[in-house]
C-alpha positions in Angstrom: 0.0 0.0 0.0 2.8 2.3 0.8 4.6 1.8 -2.7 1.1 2.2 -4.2 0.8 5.5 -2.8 4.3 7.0 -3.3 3.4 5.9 -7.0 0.6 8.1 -6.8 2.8 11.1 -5.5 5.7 10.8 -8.2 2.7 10.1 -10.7 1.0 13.8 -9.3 4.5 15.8 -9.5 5.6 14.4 -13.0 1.7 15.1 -14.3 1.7 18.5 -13.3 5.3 19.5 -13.7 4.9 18.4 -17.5 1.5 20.5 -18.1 2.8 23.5 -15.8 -1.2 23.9 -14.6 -4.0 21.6 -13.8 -7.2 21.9 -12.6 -8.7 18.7 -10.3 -10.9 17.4 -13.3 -7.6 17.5 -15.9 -5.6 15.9 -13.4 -8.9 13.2 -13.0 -9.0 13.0 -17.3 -5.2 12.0 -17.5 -5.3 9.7 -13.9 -7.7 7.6 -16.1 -5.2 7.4 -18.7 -2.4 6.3 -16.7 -0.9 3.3 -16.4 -1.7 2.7 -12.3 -4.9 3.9 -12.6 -7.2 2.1 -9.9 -10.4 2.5 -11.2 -11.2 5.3 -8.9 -11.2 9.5 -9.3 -9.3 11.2 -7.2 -11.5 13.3 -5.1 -10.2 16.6 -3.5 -10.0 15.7 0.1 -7.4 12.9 -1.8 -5.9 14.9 -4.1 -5.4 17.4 -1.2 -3.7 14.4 1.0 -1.2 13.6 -1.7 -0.6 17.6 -1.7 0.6 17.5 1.8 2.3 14.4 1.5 4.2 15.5 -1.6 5.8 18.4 0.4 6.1 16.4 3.2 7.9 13.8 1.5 9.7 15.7 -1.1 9.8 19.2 -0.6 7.5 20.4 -3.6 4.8 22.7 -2.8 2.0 22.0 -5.3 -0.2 25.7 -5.4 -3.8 26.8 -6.9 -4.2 29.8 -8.7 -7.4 31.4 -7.4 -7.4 33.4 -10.3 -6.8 31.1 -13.0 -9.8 28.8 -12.9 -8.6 26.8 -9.7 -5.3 25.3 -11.8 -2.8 23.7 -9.8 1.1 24.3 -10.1 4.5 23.6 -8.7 5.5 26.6 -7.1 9.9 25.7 -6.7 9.7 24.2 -10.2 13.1 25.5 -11.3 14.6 23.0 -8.1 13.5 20.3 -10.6 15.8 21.1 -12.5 18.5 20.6 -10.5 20.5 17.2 -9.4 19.4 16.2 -6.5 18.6 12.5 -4.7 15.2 13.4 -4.5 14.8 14.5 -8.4 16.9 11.0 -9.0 14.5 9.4 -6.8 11.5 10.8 -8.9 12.6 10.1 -12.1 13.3 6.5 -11.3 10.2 6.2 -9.9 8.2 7.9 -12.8 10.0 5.3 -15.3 8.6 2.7 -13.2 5.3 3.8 -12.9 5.2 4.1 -16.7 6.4 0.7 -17.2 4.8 -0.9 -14.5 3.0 -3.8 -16.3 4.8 -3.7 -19.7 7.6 -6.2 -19.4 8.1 -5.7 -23.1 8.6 -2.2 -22.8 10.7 -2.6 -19.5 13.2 -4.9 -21.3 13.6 -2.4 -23.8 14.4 0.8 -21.2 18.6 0.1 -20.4 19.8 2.0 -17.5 23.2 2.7 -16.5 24.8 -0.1 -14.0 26.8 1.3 -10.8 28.6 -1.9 -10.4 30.1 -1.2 -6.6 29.7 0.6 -3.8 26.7 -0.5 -3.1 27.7 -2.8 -0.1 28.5 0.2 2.0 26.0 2.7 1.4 23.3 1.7 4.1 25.7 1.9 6.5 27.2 5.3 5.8 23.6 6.5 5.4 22.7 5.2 8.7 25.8 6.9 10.4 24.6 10.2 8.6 21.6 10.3 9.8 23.0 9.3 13.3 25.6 11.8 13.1 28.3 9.4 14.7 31.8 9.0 13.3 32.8 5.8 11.0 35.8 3.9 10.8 36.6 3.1 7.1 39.4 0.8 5.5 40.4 2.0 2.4 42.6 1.1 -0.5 43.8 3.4 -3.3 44.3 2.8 -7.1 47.3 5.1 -7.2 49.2 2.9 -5.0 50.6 -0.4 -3.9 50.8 0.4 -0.1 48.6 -2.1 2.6 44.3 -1.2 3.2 45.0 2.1 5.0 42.3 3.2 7.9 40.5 6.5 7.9 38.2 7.7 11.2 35.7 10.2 9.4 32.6 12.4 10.0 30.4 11.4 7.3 29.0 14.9 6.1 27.2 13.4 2.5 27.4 11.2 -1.0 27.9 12.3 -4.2 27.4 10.2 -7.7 30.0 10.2 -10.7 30.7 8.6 -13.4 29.1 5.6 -12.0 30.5 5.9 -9.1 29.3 6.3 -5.3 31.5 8.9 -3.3 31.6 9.6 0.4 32.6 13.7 1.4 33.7 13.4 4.8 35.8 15.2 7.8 39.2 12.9 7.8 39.4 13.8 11.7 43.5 12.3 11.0 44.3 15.3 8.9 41.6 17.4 9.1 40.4 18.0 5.9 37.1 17.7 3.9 38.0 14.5 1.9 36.1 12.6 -0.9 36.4 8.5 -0.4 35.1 6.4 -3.4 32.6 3.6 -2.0 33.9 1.1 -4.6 37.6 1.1 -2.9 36.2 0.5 0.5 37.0 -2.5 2.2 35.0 -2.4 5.5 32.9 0.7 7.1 32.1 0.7 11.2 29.7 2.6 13.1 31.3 3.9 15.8 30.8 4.8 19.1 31.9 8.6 18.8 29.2 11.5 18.1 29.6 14.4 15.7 27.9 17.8 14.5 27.5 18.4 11.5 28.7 22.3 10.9 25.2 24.5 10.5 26.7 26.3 7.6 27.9 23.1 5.7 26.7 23.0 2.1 27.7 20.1 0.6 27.0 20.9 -3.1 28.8 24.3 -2.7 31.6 22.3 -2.0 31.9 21.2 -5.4 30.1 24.9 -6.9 33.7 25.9 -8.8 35.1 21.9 -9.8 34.1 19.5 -12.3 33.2 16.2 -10.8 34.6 14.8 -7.6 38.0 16.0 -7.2 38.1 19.3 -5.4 42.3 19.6 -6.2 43.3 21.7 -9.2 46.5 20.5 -11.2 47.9 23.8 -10.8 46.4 25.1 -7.3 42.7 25.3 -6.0 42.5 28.7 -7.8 39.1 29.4 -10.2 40.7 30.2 -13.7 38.9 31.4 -16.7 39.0 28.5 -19.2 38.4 29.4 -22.9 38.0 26.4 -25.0 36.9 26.2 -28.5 34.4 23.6 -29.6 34.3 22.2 -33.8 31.4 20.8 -35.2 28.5 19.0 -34.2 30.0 18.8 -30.7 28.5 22.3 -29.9 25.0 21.1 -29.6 26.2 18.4 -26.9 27.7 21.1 -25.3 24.7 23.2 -25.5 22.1 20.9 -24.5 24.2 19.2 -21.4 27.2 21.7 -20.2 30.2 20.6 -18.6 29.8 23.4 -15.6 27.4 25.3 -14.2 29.1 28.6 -15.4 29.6 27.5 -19.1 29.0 30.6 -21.4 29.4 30.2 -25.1 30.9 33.6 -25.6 31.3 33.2 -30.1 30.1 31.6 -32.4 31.1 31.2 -35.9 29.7 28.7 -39.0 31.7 26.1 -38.1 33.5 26.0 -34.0 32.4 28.2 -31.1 34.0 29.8 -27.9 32.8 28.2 -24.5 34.3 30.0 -21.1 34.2 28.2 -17.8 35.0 30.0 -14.0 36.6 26.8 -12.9 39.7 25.4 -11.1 40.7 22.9 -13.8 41.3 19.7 -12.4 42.0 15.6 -13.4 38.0 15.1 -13.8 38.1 18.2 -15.9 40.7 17.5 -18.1 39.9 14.1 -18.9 36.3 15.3 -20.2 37.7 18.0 -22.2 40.2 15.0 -23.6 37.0 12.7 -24.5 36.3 15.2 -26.7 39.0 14.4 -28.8 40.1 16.3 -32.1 36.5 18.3 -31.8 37.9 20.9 -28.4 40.8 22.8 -28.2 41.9 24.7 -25.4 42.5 28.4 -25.6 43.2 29.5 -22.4 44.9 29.4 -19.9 48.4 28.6 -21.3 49.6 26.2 -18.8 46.6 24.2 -19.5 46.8 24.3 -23.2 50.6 23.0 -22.7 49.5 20.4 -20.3 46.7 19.0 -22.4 48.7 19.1 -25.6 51.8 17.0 -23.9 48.9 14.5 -22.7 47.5 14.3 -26.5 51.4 13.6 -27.2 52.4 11.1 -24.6 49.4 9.2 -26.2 50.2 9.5 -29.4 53.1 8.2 -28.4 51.4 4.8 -27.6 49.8 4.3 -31.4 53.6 4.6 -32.9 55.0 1.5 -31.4 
């Protein structure tokens, strides 16, 4: 009954969030076209329970214009927009409810596999929520040394590139520190409260950095990066930008000039690489020099 009902909530947001407004009776004509429809109108004192529910639950605050024939709306619709667990939550939820019932079509819908991590991420969400301190053993790719221990104040999660990462307080060296799930080897509740700082803003943390890695290649300083896009690679640019303060600044017939306030970093410079031949970097110099000794290390690979 609970799944059936958070169903109903996801189905409510997505339904008006894709019209923009509603009245009771539209929202009724497309419930009967849906694909958990129970046979049953939703009545106002129901729809009025999944209102409160929904910002309960989720944080949206569904409104009625008074003065537009009683037509409902999402009032923070631009947060939406924005990454967040609960959007991730809602959109994997909708998919669900639109496929519940249609093995077909669910065999044909292929998500994206995070194949590790997963082991661990009850336990750090449990110490979260506790607030108490975890003791983590942790390996790392870049070298050979034994399963090294870290005592840490979970603070929150991030996803990347298919991967599950832990922000945390490493109370050893006392620094905010990002921990990759997959290269854990054990996690531990322990015994040993913390407080999570009031002005902590976990996304902020990552405001001026592409990815996970909050360490520039050459300091933690935000650069303007100028790099210039060829081709059809414009449009991907366009449509799902690498940063939050990408600005395509020219454009000509066939390239175009996009600027980024960033600190360039590994992550960044490896999506700028996966561009290949189609993005050249402009500015600054260092970086240009940097990323055109990488292209020739490599090259250097294909000649053997």
């Amino acid at each position: 009954m609970a799944q059936q009902l958070t169903n109903r909530y996801i189905w409510l947001v997505e339904t008006i969030h894709n019209a923009g407004r509603l009245s009771l009776a539209e929202i009724n004509d497309k419930w009967k076209n849906s694909s958990i429809y129970d046979g049953k109108e939703i009545s106002r004192r129901t729809f009025l329970n999944h209102k409160n529910a929904v910002e309960e639950l989720f944080d949206i605050n569904i409104e009625c214009d008074l003065h537009d024939d009683y037509k409902y709306y999402i009032e923070n619709v631009s947060d939406l927009e924005k990454p967040s667990i609960r959007n991730w939550i809602i959109s994997a939820m909708s998919l669900q409810n639109q496929t519940e019932g249609n093995k077909k079509i669910r065999k044909r819908i292929l998500l994206e596999d995070i194949p590790s991590g997963k082991d661990f991420l009850q336990a750090i969400i449990e110490a979260m929520k506790k607030e108490v301190v975890i003791r983590v053993g942790y390996r790392t790719y870049d070298t050979d040394a034994d399963l090294k221990f870290h005592t840490l104040e979970p603070y929150g999660l991030k996803m990347a590139q298919r991967r599950w990462y832990l922000i945390a307080h490493s109370l050893r060296s006392d620094v905010i520190a990002t921990f990759a799930l997959d290269r854990m080897h054990s996690v531990d509740l322990l015994d040993k409260k913390f407080k999570m700082p009031e002005n902590m803003k976990i996304e902020s943390l990552f405001n001026d950095y592409y990815g996970v890695m909050r360490k520039g290649l050459d300091g933690d300083n935000v650069e303007k990066v100028k790099i210039k896009v060829y081709g059809v690679q414009r449009n991907y640019l366009r449509d799902l930008p690498l940063h939050s303060s990408q600005k395509e600044t020219k454009a000509a017939d066939d390239s175009s000039v996009f600027t980024y306030d960033i600190v360039p970093s590994y992550d960044f410079v490896q999506a700028v690489l996966a561009m290949g031949p189609q993005a050249e970097v402009l500015r600054p110099t260092w970086l240009r020099k940097h990323i055109a000794k990488t292209v020739k290390d490599l090259a250097k690979l294909y000649k053997k």
